[in-house]
N, C-alpha and C positions, 0 to 999 in steps of 0.2 A: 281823606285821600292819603291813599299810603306814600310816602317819594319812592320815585324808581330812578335807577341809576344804570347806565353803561357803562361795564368794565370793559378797559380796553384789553384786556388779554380774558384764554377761555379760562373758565372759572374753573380753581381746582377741585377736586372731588369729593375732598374731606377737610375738615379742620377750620380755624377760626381762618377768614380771608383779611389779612392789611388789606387796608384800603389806599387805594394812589393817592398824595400829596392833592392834586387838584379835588378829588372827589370827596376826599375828606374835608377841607375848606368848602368845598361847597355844600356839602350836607352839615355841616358844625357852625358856619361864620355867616352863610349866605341865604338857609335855611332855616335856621336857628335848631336842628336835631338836637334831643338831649340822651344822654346814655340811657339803654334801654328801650328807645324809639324803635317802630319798626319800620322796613326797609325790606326792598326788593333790588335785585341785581340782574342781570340779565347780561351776555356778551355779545350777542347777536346770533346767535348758533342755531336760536330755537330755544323757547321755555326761558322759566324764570324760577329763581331761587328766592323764597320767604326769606326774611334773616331780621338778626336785631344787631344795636347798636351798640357798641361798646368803646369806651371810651378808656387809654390806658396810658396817663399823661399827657405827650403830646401823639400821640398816635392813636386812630381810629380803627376798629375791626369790624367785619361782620359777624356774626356768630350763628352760622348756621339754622335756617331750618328747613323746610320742606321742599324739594325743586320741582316744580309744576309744570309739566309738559304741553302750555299753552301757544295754542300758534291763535294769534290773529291778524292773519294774511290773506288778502281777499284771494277768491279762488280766478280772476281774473289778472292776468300777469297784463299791467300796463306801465308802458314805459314813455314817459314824457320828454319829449325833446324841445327844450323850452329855446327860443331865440332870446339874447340877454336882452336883459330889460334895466334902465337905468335905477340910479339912487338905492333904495332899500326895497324896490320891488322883487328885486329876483331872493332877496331874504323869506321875505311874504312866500312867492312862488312858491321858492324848495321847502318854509313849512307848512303850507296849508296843502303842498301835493304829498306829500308823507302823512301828514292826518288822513288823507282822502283816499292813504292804502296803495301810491305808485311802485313799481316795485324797482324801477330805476330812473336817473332822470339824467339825460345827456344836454349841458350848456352848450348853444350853439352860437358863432359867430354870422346875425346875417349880413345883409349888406345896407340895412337901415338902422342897424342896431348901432342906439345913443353910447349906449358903454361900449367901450372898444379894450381890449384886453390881450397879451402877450406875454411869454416869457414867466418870469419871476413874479409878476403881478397876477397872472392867469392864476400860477401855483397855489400863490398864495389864497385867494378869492376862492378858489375850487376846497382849498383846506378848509378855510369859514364856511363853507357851504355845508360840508359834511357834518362839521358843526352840528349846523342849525338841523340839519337832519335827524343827526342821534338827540337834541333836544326834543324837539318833534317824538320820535319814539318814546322818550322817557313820560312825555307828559302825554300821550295817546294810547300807550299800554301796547302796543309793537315791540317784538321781541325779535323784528329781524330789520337790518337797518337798509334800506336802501341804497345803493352803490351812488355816488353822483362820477362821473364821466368824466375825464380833462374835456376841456372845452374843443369841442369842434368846427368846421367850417362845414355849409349844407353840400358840396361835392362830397368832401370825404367822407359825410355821415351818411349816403345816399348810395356810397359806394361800399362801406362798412355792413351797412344792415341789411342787403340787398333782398336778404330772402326771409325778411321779416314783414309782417301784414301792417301796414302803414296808413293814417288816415290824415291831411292837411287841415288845417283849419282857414278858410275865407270868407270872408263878408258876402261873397254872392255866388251864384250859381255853384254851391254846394249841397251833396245832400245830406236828406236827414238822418240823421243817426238811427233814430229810431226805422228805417229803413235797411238796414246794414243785416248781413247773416253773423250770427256769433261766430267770433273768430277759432280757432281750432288751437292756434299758439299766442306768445308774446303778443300785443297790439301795442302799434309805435304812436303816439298824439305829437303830433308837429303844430308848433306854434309860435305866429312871427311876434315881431319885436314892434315898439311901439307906432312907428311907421308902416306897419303891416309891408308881407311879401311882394317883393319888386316882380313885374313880370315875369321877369328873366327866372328869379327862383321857383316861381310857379311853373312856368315851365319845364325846370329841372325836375321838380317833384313830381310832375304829370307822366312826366316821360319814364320817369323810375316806377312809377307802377301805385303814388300813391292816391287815396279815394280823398279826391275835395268834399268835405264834411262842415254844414252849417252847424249854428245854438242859434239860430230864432232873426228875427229880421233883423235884430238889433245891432248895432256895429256896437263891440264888446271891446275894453283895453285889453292889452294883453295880460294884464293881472290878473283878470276877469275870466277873458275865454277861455282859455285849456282847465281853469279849474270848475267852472261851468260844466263845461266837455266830460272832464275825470268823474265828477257825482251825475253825470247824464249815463255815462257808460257804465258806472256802479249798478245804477241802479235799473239797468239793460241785464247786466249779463254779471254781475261783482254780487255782492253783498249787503246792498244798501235793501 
């Protein structure tokens, strides 16, 4: 396997690229690259650039080679709107739904939701998120990164997407996916927190216009079900 790497700015056009301070430690100290190694780059724009490694004291370059006009973006635009989920699950979440091809994922505050989050802590959490996202891409071979959302509350997200095609997720009297007409635009996956959806939120959701949607009799965590849901609907109408 080749390493791929996110540059955070778009990659210049021509000529040997320095590489950032972080990305060179991590491809030299964390990786163990040796000069010469080959490497890919990618900014998120679309495609990805061949290149090798050069080592030039203490500074790293890439040296140029091929740029590759590779998308692999499912032709499915799904966008997850995950209710937080505590400890290290919502790490899980945002990268197993970027392997799985979402193409955005909005953190939602619900009203059962263990982690509770604001302010400067929100910020911060949402920054590691993105994180784990552009990780995600590096190691899944995505060359477009998915946006992750400041965290919302389910009014204001309800109120924001209005005329986005929406599907909830519930343990009962939901239907089957496999039922559903393929959507025309964006399709929004709503999914609650580890206390699953208060009635009150379901009823918000109901009334906003979105389709209660099962995964099987099973009562799923929420680690579990939206990304269940994500390769149920891949492999509906995505690229699975």
């Amino acid at each position: 396997m080749i390493s791929r790497f996110f540059f955070p700015c778009p990659l210049p056009g021509s000529g040997d690229i320095e590489l950032p301070d972080a990305l060179a430690h991590h491809a030299l100290r964390v990786l163990r690259l040796r000069d010469g190694d080959p490497l890919v780059l990618f900014d998120g724009r679309g495609g990805e650039l061949a290149a090798r490694l050069q080592v030039r004291g203490r500074d790293a370059f890439a040296v140029r080679g091929e740029h590759h006009a590779l998308e692999r973006e499912s032709p499915l635009s799904l966008v997850l709107v995950q209710a937080l989920a505590s400890g290290e699950k919502m790490d899980w979440i945002v990268q197993k739904a970027v392997e799985l091809g979402v193409s955005a994922l909005v953190p939602l505050q619900a009203e059962r939701s263990v982690l509770k989050l604001s302010g400067e802590r929100a910020h911060k959490r949402v920054a590691h998120w993105r994180q784990v996202a552009i990780s995600a891409c590096e190691q899944s071979g995505r060359n477009r990164v998915p946006e992750i959302e400041p965290i919302s509350g389910l009014r204001e997200y309800l109120a924001s997407a209005a005329a986005a095609s929406r599907l909830v997720l519930t343990p009962v009297d939901g239907r089957r996916l496999a039922s559903l007409a393929r959507p025309d635009a964006a399709l929004h996956l709503l999914v609650g927190p580890e206390g699953g959806w208060s009635d009150e939120e379901l009823a918000m959701c109901r009334a906003a216009g979105c389709v209660p949607v099962g995964v099987g009799p099973r009562v799923l965590r929420t680690e579990t079900a939206g990304l269940a849901a994500i390769a149920a609907l891949q492999a509906l109408w995505g690229d699975f």
